[in-house]
N, C-alpha and C positions, 0 to 999 in steps of 0.2 A: 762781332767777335764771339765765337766759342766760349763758353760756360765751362768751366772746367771740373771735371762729376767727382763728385764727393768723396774723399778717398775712407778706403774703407779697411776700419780697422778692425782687425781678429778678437773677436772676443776671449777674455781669459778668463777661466775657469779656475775659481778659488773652492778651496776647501777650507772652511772655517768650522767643520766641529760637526755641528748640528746638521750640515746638511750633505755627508757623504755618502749615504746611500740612494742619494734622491736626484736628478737631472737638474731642476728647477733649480735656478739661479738668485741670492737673494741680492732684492732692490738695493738694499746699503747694511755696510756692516754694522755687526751687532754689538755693543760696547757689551762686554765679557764683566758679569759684578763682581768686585771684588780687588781686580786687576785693574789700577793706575800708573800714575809717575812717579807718585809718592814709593808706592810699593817696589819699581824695577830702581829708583831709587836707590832703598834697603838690601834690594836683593846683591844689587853690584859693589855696596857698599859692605856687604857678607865675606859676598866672591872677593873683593881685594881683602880684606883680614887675613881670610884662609890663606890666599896667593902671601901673603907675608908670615906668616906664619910658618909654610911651608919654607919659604926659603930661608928664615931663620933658624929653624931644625936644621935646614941641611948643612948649614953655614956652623953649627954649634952655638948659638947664641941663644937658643933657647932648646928646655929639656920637651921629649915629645910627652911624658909626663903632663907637665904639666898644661899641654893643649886637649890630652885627652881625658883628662879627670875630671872626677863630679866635682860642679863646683859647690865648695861650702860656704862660700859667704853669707852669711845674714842667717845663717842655720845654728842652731846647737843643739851640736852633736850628741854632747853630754847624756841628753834627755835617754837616748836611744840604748848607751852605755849600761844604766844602771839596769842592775836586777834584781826581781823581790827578796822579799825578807827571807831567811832561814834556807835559800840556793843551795850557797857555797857549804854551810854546814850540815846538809844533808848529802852534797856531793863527798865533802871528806869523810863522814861516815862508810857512805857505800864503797868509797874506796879503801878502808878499811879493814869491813867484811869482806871485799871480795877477795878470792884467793887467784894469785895468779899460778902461771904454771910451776914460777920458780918456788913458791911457798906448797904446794902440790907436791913437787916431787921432795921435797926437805921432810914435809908430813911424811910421807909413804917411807923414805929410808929411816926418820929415825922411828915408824913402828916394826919394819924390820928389823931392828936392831934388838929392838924393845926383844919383839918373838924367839931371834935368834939365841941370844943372853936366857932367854926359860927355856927356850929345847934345851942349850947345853945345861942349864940346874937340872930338867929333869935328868937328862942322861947320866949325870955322875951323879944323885941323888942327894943332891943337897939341900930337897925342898922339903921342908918339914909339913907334918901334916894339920897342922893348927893355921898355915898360911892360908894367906884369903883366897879363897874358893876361887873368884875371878879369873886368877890365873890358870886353870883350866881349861880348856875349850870343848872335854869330851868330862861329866861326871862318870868315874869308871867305876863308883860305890854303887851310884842309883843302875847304873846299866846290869850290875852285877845281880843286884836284887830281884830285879823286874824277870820272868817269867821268861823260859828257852820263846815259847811260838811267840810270846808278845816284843820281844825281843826281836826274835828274825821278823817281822814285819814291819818293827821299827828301823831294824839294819838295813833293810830294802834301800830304804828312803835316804837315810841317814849316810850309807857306805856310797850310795848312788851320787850323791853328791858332791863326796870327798875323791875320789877315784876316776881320772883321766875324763872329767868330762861327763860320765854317763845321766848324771842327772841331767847334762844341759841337754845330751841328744835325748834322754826322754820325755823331754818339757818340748823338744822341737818337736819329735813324734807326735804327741800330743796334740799340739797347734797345727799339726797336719794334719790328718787322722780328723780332729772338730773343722779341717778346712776344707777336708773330701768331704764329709759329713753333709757340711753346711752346700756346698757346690753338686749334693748328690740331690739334695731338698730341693733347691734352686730348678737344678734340670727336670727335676718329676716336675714340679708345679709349673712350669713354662711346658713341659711337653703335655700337663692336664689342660690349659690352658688353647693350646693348638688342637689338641684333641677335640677339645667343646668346640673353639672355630669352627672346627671343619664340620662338627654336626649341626650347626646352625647354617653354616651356606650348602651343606645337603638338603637341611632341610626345607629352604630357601628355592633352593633348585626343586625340589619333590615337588613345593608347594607350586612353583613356577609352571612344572609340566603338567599338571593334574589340572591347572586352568588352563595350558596350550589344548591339551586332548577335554577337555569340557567346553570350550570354545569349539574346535571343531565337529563335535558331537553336535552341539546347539546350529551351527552352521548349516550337517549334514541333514538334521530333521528339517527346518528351514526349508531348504533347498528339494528337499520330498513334498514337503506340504503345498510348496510353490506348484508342483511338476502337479500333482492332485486337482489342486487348485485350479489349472489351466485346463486340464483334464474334463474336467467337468465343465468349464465354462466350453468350450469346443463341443461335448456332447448335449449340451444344452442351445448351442447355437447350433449346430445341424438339427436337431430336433425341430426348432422354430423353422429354420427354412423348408424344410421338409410340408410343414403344415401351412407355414405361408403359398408353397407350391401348389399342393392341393385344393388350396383355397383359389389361389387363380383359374387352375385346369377347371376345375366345377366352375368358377363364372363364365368363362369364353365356352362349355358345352351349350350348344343349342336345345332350348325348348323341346320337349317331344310332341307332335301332333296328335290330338283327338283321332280315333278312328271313328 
């Protein structure tokens, strides 16, 4: 009877982690640390809380509040509440001092008022002249006193101020004017600055080519003394052959006979 041949089953190729870049197949799986029954356990036992949890939100029987908030148990809170000494009574202070808008503009009208109330005494002249000085804004005793030219050069200033603005556009002039100034400095010294660049890679260069053309000067004597050199060594070797020649012709001459 026939043997019946082994059936033959496909190998299946797992991927457990560690070996997916690799062909090689491992002998037996590798228990994963960490990862038990204990643990898938907890984990399913997580997953059904949530899973009830959700469907008692959905249902209303529970607030989603209170599934997603920090839990406080066993915490006091209290601790984190309090605030040092002397806080709060340095904050109502400052809130005291500080002026908001609405106390800003209250300020500003009732010293309009104040201002408005003296133009009119001055204008109908009912301000006597023993009243406190303060009230003034211009002394017209002292300005009277002082001197025509020291006077108009004090009016310069003084009128330039009071009148549409012009002291401001002369103070912006001014900060123009010191801002060309300052911007005209700036470009001289960055244009003295490129100026020297360029005379140091001139000179860089000068120095550059004064060694190309001295290199090839050194080259070209070189190359003469070589040609000299040869020169003579060639007249010095025809010289030798010459004499080597002579010197054989005189041996291979025959003897001359006695007469």
């Amino acid at each position: 009877m026939a043997q019946a041949a082994p059936s033959e089953r496909p190998e299946r190729a797992e991927r457990l982690g560690w070996l997916t870049e690799s062909s090689v197949q491992p002998r037996k799986r590798r228990a994963i640390e960490g990862v038990g029954t204990a643990g898938l356990v907890d984990l399913q036992a997580t997953l059904y809380r949530q899973e009830e949890q959700a469907r008692l939100v959905r249902e209303g029987v529970l607030d989603p509040a209170d599934t997603s908030g920090r839990r406080k148990a066993g915490i006091d809170v209290s601790a984190f509440a309090r605030r040092n000494a002397g806080v709060e009574a340095r904050d109502k202070r400052d809130k005291a001092h500080l002026q908001t808008p609405e106390s800003q503009l209250e300020a500003s009208r009732s010293a309009l008022e104040r201002k408005a109330q003296l133009y009119e005494r001055l204008a109908a002249g009912s301000v006597a002249d023993d009243d406190d000085e303060d009230l003034y804004n211009v002394d017209f005793v002292r300005k009277e006193a002082r001197g025509d030219g020291e006077a108009a050069r004090a009016g310069v200033a003084t009128d330039g101020r009071g009148l549409d603005g012009r002291g401001e556009d002369a103070a912006h002039e001014r900060r123009q004017r010191d801002w060309e100034a300052g911007e005209q400095r700036t470009l001289a010294s960055e244009l003295a600055a490129e100026e020297a660049q360029r005379e140091r890679i001139q000179a860089v260069e000068d120095a550059e080519a004064a060694t190309a053309a001295g290199r090839q000067r050194a080259a070209a004597a070189k190359e003469r003394r070589e040609a000299t050199a040869a020169r003579q060594r060639e007249q010095l070797k025809t010289a030798f052959l010459k004499r080597q020649l002579a010197a054989l012709k005189a041996a291979k001459k025959p003897p001359l006979k006695p007469a």
